[in-house]
C-alpha positions as a printed NumPy array, in Angstrom:
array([[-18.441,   1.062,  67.103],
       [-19.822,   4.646,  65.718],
       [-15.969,   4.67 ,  63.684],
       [-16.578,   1.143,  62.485],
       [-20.707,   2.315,  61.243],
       [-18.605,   5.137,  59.044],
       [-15.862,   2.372,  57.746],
       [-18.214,   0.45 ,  56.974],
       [-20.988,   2.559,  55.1  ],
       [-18.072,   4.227,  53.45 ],
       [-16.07 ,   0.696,  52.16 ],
       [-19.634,  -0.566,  50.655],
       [-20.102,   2.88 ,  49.099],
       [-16.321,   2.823,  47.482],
       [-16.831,  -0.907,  45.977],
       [-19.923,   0.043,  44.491],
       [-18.534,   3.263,  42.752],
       [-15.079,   1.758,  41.885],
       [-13.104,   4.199,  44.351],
       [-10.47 ,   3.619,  46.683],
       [-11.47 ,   3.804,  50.487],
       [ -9.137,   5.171,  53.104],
       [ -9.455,   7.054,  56.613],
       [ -7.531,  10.193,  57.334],
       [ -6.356,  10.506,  60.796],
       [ -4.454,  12.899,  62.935],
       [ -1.162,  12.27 ,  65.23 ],
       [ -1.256,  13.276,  67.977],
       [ -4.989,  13.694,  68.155],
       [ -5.795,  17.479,  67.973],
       [ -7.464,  17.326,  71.859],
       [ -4.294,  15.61 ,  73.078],
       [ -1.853,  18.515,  71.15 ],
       [ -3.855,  21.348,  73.146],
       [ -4.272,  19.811,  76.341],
       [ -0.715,  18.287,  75.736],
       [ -1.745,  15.078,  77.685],
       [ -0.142,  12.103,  77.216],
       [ -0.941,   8.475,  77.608],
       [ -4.645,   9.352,  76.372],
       [ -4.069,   7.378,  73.104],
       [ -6.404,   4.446,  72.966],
       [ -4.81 ,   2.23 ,  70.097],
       [ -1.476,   3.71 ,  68.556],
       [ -1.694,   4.557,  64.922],
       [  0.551,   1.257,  63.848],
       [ -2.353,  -0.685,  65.262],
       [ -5.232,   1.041,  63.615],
       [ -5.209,  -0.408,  60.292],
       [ -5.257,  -3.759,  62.169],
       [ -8.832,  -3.107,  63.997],
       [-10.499,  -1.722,  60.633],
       [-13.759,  -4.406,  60.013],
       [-12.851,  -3.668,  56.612],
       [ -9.274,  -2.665,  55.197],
       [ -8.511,   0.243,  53.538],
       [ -6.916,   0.813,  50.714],
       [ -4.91 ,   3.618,  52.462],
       [ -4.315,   5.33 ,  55.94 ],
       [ -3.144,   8.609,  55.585],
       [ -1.905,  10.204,  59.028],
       [ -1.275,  13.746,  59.143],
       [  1.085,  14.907,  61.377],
       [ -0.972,  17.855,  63.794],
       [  1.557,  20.776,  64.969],
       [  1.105,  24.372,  65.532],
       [  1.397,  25.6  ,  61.522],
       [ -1.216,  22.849,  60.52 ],
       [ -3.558,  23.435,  63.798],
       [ -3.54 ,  27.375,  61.618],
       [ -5.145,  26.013,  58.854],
       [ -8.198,  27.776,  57.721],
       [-11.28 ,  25.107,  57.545],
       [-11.662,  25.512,  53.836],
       [ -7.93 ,  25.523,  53.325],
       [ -8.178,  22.279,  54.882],
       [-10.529,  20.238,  52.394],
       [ -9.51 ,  22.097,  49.343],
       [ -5.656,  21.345,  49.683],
       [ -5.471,  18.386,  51.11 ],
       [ -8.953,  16.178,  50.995],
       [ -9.721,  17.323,  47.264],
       [ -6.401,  18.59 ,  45.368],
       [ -4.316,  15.799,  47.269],
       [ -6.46 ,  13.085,  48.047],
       [ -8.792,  13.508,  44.891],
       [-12.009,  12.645,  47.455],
       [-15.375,  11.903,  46.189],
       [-17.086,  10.789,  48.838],
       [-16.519,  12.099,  52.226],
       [-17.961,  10.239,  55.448],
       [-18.078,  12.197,  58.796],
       [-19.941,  11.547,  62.233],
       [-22.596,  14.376,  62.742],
       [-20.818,  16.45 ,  65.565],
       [-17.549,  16.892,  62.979],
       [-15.792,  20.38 ,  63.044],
       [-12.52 ,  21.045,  61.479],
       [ -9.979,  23.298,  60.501],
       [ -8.669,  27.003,  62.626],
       [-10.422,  27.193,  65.922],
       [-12.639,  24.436,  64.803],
       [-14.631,  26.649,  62.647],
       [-15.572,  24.337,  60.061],
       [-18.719,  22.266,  60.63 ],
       [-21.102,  19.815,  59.16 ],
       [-22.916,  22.756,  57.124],
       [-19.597,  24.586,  56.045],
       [-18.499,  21.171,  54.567],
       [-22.199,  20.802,  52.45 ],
       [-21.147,  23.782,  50.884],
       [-17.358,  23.405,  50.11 ],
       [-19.119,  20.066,  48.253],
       [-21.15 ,  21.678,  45.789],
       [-17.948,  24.109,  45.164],
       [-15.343,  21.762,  44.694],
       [-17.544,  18.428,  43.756],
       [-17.379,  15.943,  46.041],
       [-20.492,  14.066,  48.091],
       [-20.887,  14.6  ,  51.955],
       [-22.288,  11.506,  54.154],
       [-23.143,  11.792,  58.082],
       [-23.384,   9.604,  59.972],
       [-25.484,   9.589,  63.191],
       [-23.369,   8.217,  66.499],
       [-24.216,   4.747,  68.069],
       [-25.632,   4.913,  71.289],
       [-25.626,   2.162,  73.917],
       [-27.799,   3.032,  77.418],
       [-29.073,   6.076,  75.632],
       [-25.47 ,   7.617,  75.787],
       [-23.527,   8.391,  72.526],
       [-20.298,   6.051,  72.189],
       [-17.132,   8.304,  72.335],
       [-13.673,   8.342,  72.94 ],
       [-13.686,  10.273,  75.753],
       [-16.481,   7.703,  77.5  ],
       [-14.218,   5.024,  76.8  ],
       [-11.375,   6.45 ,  78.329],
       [-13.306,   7.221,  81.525],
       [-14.463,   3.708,  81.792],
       [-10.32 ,   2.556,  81.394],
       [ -9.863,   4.887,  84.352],
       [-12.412,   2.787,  86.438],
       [-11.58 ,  -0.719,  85.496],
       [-14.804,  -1.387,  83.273],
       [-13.139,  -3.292,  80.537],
       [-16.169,  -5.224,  79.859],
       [-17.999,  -2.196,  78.939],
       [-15.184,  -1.026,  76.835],
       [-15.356,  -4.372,  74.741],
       [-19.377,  -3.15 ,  73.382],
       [-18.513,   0.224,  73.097],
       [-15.188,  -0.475,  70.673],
       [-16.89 ,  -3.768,  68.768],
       [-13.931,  -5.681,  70.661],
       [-11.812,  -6.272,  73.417],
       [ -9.425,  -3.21 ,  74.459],
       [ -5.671,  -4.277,  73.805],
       [ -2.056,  -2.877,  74.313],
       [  0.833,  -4.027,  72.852],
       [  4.533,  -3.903,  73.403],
       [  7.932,  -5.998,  73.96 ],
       [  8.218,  -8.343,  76.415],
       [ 10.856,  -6.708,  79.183],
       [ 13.119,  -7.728,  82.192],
       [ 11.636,  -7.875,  85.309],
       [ 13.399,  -8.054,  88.886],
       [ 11.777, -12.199,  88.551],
       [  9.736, -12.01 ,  92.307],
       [  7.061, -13.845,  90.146],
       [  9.342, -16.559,  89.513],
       [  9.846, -17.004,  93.535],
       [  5.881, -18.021,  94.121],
       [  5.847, -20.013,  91.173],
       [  3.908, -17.419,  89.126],
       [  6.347, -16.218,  86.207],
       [  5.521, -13.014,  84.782],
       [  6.005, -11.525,  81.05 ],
       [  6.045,  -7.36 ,  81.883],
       [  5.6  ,  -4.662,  79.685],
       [  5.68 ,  -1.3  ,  79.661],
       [  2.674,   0.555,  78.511],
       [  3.874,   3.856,  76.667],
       [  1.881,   6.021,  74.704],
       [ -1.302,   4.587,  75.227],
       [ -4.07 ,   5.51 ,  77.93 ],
       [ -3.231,   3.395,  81.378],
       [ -6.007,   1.891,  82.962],
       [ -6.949,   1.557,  86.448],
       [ -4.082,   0.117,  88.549],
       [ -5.101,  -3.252,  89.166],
       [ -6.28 ,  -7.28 ,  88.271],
       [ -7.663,  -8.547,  84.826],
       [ -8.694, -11.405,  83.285],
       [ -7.013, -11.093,  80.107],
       [ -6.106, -12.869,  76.374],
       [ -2.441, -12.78 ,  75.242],
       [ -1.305, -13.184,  71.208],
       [  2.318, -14.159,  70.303],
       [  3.165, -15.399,  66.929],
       [ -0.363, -15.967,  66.153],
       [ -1.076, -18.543,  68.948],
       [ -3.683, -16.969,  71.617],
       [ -3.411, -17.743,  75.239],
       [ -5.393, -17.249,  78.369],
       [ -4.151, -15.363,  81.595],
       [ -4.278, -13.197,  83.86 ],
       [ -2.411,  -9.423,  84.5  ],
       [ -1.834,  -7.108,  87.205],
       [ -0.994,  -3.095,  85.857],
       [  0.323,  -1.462,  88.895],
       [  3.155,  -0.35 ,  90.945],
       [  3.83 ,  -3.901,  92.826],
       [  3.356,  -2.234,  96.423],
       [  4.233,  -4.865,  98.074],
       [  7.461,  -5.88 ,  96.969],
       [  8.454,  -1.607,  96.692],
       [  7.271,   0.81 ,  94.397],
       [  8.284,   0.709,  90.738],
       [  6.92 ,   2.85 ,  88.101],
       [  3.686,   1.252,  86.795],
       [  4.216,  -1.608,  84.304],
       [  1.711,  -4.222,  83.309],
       [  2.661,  -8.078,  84.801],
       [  1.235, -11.32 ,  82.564],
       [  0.588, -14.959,  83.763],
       [ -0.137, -17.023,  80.917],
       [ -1.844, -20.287,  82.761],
       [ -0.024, -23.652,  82.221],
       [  2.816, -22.509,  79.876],
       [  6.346, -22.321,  80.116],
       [  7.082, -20.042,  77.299],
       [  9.94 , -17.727,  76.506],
       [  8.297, -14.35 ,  75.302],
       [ 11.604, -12.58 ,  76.329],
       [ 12.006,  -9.633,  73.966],
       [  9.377, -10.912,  72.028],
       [  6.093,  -8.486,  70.668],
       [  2.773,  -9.58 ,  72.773],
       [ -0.885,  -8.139,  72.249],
       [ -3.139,  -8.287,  75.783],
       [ -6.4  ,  -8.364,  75.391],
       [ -8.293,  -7.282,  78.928],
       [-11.852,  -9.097,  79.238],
       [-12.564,  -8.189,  82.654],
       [-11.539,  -6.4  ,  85.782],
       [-11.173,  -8.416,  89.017],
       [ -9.88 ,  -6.348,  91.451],
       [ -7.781,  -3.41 ,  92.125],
       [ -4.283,  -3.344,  93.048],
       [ -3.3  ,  -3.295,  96.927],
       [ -0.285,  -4.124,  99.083],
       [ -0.025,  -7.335, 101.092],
       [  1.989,  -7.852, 104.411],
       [  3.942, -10.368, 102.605],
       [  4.861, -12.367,  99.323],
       [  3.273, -15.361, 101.123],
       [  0.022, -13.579, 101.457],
       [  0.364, -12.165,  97.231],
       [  0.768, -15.632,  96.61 ],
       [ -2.737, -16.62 ,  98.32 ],
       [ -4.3  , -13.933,  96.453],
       [ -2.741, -14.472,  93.017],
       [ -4.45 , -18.722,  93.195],
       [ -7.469, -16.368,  94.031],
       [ -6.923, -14.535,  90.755],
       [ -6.159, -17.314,  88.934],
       [ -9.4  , -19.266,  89.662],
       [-11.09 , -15.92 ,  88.972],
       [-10.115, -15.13 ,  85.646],
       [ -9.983, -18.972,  84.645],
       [-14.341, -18.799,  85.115],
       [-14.56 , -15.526,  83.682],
       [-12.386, -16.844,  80.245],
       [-14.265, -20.413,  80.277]])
């Protein structure tokens, strides 16, 4: 929501003066290059043009390595914001820093305007319960399973997206068939039940999912397992979008498939209420 405050003040601001409006991003993320964690990402950069409340006319992604994590702050804006972006008009949340060692702040950057002619607008975070929506929040909430939350804080539900892959078809035994994905590159979230929307070819349909390592049928790695409620549809190799609207349970082992079964009409009636 705080991303989609800057978007938006800076799309009105670009129609009004006749510019072109884009967003400058980094991959991977400069936190994630340091720490060198992985599955952290929350949507992969294909995606994020597609959540954008307003499109922009460009989405330039700069890859982040060692040589460009070197580069002195005002290095930085003058080569590539200003000589090759031509910016007039720079938007930036009020805790930005930038460039070496993160030595370039929100003061730094009012200067480097009046030098090299360009406007700089900040933008104060969104807070919901008094706390400051940020990436790192939302992550932490993924961890615990509070996907409702997550839906406020981003301005919509949280999704991942993949192909559709084999599966050793157990679901298919209790009458449950299952479309599984893998979830790579983006953050996992905590093993268990959700209530969940799934898009395929444009045509949105409810379910339910289970992310986990199936303990009772034998470890596997974790991979996420989708029901789609009263439809017998081939999404075999096919790309599908899940859209998690609420946790309702964690993942646990059963003393049989008889008793998963039990639990997964349980599930079912669940998430059918929470979707109504």
């Amino acid at each position: 929501m705080g991303h989609q405050k800057i978007f938006t003040n800076a799309f009105k601001l670009s129609r009004k003066k006749k510019n072109k409006f884009g967003v400058f991003t980094f991959d991977p993320a400069p936190k994630d290059f340091f720490t060198k964690k992985k599955n952290s990402i929350l949507n992969l950069n294909q995606k994020k043009i597609d959540i954008f409340q307003f499109k922009p006319d460009f989405l330039y992604i700069q890859k982040f390595n060692t040589a460009f994590s070197k580069i002195k702050c005002e290095r930085f804006i003058e080569n590539y914001l200003v000589n090759k972006l031509k910016v007039k008009n720079i938007f930036v949340g009020n805790d930005f820093r930038f460039g070496f060692r993160r030595e370039g702040n929100i003061k730094v950057l009012k200067k480097l305007s009046k030098k090299l002619n360009f406007k700089v607008f900040v933008q104060e975070y969104k807070k919901i319960r008094g706390k400051r929506i940020s990436s790192s929040w939302i992550r932490d909430l993924l961890s615990k399973g509070n996907v409702k939350l997550v839906s406020r804080l981003l301005g919509r539900p949280w999704m991942v997206s993949g192909d559709v892959i084999t599966g050793n078809k157990i679901g298919r035994k209790i009458k449950y068939p299952t479309a599984n994905l893998k979830i790579i590159d983006q953050i996992n979230p905590l093993k268990g039940v959700y209530a969940v929307k799934v898009m395929s070819n444009n045509k949105i349909y409810s379910g339910v999912a289970n992310f986990g390592i199936r303990p009772t049928i034998g470890k596997s790695d974790a991979f996420l397992e989708v029901y789609i409620f009263n439809k017998k549809i081939n999404l075999y190799k096919k790309k599908i979008n899940v859209f998690f609207i609420d946790f309702i349970r964690k993942e646990r082992k059963f003393k049989s498939l008889n008793f998963l079964k039990l639990q997964i009409d349980k599930d079912i009636m669940i998430a059918k209420r929470i979707l109504k």
